[in-house]
N, CA, C and O atoms as a GROMACS GRO file, in nm:
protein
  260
    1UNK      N    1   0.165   2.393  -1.372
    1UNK     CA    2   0.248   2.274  -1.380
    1UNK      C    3   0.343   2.292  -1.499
    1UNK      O    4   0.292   2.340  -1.601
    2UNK      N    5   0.476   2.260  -1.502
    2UNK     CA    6   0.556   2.266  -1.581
    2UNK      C    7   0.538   2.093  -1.650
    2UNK      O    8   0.501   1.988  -1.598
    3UNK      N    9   0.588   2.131  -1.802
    3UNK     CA   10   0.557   1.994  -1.840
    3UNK      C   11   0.711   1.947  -1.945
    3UNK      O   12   0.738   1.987  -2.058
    4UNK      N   13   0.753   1.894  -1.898
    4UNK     CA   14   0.889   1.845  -1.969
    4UNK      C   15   0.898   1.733  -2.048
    4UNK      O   16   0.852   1.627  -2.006
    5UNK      N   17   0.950   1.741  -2.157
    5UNK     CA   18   1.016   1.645  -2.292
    5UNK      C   19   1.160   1.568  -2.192
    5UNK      O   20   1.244   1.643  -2.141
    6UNK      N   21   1.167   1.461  -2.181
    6UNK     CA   22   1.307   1.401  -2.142
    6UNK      C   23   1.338   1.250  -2.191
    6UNK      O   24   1.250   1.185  -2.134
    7UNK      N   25   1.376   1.206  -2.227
    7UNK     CA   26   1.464   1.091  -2.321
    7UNK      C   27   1.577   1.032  -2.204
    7UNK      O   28   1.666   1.096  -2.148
    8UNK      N   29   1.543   0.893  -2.190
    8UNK     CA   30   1.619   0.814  -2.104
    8UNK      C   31   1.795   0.845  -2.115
    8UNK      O   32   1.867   0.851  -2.214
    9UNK      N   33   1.831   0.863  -1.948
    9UNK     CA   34   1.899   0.894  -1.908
    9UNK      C   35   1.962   1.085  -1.899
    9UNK      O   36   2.070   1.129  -1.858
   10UNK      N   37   1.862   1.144  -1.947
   10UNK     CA   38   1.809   1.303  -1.930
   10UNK      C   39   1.778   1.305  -1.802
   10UNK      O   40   1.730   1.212  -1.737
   11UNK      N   41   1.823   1.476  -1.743
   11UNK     CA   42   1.734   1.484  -1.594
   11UNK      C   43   1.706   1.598  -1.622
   11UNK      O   44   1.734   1.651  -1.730
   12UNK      N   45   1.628   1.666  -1.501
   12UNK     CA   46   1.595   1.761  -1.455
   12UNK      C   47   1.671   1.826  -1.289
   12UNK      O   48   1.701   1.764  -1.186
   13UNK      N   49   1.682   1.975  -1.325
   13UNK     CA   50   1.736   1.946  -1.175
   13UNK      C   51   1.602   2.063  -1.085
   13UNK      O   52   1.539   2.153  -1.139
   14UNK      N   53   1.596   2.026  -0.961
   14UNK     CA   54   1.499   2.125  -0.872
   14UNK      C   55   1.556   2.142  -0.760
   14UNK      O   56   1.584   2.058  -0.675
   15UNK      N   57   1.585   2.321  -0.758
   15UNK     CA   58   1.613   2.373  -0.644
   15UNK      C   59   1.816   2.368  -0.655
   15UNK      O   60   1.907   2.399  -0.579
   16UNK      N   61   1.809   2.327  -0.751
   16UNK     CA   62   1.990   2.294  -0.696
   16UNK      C   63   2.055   2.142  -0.621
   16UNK      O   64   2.165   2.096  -0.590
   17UNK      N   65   1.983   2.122  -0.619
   17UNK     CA   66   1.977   2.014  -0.523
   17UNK      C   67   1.907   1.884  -0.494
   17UNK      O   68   1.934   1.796  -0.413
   18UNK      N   69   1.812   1.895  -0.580
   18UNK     CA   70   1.721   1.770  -0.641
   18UNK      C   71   1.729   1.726  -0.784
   18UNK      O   72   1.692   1.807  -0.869
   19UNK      N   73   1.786   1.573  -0.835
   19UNK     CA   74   1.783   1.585  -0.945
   19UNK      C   75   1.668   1.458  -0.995
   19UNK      O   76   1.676   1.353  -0.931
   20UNK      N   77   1.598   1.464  -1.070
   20UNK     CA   78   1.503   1.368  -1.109
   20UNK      C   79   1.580   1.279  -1.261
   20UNK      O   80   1.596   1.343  -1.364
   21UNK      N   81   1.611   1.163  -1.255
   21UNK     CA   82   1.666   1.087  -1.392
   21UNK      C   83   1.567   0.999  -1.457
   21UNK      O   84   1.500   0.912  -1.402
   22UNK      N   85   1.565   1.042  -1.615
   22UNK     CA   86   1.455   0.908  -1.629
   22UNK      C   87   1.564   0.802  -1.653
   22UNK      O   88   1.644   0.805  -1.746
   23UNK      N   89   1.557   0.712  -1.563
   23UNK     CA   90   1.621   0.578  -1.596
   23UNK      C   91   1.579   0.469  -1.713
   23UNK      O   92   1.645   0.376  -1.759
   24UNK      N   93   1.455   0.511  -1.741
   24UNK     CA   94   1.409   0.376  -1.838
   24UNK      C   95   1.281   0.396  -1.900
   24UNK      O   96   1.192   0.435  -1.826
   25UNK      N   97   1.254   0.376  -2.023
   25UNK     CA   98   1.115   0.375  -2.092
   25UNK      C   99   1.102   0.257  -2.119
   25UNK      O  100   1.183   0.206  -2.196
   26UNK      N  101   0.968   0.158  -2.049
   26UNK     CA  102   0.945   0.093  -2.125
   26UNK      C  103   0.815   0.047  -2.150
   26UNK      O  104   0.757  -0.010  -2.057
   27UNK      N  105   0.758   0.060  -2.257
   27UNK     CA  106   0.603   0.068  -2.316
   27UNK      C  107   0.555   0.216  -2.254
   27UNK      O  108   0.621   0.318  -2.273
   28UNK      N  109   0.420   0.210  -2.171
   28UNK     CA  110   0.370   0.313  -2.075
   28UNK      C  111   0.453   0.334  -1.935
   28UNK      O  112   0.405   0.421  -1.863
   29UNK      N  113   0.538   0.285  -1.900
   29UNK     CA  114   0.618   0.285  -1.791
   29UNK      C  115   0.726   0.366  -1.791
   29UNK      O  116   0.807   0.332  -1.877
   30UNK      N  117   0.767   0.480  -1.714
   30UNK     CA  118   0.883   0.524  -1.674
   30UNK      C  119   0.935   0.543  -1.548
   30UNK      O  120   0.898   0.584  -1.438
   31UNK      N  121   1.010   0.509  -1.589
   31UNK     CA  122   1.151   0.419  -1.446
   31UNK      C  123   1.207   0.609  -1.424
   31UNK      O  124   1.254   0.683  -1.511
   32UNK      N  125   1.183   0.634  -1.299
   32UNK     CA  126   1.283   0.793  -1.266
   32UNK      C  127   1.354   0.753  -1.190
   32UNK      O  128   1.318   0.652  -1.130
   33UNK      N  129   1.492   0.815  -1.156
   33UNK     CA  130   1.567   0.792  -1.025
   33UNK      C  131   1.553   0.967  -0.974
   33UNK      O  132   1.525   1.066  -1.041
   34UNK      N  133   1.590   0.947  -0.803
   34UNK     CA  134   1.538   1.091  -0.788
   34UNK      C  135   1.652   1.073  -0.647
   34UNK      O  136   1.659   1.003  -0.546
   35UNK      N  137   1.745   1.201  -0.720
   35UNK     CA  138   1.880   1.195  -0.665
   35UNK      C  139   1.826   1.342  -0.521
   35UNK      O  140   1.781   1.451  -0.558
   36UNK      N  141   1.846   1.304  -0.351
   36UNK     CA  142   1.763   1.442  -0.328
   36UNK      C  143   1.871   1.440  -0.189
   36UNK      O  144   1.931   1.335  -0.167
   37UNK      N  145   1.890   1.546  -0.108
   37UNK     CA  146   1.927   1.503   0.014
   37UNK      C  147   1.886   1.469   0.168
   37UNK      O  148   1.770   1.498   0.197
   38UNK      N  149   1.942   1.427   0.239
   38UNK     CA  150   1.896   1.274   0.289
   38UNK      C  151   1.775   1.351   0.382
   38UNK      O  152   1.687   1.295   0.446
   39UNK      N  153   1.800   1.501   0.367
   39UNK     CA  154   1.614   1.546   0.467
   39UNK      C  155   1.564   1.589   0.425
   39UNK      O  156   1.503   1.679   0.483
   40UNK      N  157   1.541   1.565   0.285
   40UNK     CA  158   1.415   1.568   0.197
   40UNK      C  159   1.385   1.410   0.154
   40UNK      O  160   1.459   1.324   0.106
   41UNK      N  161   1.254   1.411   0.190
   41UNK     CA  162   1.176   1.330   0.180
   41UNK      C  163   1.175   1.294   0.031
   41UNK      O  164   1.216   1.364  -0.061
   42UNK      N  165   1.128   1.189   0.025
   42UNK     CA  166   1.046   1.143  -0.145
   42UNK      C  167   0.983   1.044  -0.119
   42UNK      O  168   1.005   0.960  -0.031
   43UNK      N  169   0.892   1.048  -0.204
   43UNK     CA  170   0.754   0.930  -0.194
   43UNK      C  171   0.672   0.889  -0.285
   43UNK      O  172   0.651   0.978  -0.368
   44UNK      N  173   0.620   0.801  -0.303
   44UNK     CA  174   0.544   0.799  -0.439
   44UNK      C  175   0.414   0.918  -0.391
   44UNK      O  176   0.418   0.998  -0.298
   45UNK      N  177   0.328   0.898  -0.469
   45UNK     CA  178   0.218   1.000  -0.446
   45UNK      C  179   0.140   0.938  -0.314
   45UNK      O  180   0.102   1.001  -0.216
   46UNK      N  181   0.124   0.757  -0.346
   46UNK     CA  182  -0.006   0.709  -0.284
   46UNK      C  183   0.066   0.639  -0.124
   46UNK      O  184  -0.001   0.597  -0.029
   47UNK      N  185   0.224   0.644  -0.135
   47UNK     CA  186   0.262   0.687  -0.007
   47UNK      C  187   0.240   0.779   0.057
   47UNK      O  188   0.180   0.767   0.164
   48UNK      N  189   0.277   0.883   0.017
   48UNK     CA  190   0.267   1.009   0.044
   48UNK      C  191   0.133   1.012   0.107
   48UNK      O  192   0.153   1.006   0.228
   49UNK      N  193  -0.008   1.020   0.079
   49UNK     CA  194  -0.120   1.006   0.114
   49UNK      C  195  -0.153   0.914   0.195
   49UNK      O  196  -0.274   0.912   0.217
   50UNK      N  197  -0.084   0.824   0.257
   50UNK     CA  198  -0.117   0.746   0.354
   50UNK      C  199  -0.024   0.794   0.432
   50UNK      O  200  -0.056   0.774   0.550
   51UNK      N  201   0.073   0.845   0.423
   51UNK     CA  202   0.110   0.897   0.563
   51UNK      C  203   0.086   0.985   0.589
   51UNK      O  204   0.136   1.022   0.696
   52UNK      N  205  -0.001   1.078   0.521
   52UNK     CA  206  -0.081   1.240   0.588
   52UNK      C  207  -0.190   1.154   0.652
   52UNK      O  208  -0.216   1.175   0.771
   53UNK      N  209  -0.245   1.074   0.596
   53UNK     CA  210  -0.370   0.985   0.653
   53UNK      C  211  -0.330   0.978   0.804
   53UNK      O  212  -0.376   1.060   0.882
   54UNK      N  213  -0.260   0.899   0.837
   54UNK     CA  214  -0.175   0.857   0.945
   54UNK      C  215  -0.192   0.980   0.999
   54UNK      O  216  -0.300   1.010   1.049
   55UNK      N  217  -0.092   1.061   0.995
   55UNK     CA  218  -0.060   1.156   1.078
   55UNK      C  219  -0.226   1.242   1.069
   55UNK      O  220  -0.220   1.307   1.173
   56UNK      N  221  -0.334   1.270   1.019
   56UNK     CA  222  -0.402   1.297   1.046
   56UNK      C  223  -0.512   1.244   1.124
   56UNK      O  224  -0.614   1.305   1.156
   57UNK      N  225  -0.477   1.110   1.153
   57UNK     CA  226  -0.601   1.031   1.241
   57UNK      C  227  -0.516   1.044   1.385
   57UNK      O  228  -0.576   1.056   1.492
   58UNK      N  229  -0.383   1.039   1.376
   58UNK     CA  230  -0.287   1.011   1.502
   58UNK      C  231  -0.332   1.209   1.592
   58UNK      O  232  -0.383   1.227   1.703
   59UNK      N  233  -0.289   1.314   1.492
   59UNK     CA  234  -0.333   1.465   1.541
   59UNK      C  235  -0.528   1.442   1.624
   59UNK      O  236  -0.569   1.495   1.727
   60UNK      N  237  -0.594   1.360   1.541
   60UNK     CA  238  -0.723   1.362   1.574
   60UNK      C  239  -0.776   1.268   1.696
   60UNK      O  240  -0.878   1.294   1.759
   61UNK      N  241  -0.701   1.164   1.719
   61UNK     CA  242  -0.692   1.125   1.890
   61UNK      C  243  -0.615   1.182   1.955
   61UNK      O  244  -0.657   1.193   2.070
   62UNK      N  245  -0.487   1.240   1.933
   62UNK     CA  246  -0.448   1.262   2.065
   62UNK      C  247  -0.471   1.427   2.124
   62UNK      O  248  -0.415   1.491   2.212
   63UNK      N  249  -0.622   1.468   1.992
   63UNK     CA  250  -0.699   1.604   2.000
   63UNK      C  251  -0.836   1.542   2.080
   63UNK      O  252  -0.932   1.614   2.106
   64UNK      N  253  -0.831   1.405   2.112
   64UNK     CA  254  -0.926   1.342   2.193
   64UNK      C  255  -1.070   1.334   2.111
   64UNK      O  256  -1.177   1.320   2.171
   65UNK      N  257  -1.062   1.344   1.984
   65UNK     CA  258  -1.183   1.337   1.876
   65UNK      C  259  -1.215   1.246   1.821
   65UNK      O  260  -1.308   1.252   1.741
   0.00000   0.00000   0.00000
């Protein structure tokens, strides 16, 4: 895992083509904006995990299980 120092309104860029902004510190909270194109996905994490959920119960009936 890479681990980065960034100070509001700093980014990062990934791939060329993905840019991550921290928009905002405030207390324990940081605000990112996440600049990406429109067929790449983004998600929080615990989205993200409910829609593998999904798609893994949906693969597992229509595998008739």
């Amino acid at each position: 895992m890479l681990v980065l120092s960034r100070k509001k309104n700093e980014s990062i860029v990934i791939n060329n083509d993905i840019t991550i902004v921290v928009v905002e510190i405030r207390g324990d909270k940081v605000r990112l904006g996440v600049e990406a194109p429109k067929e790449v996905p983004v998600h929080r994490r615990e989205v993200y995990d409910a829609i593998k959920r999904n798609e893994q119960q949906h693969d597992k009936e229509a595998a008739g299980e």
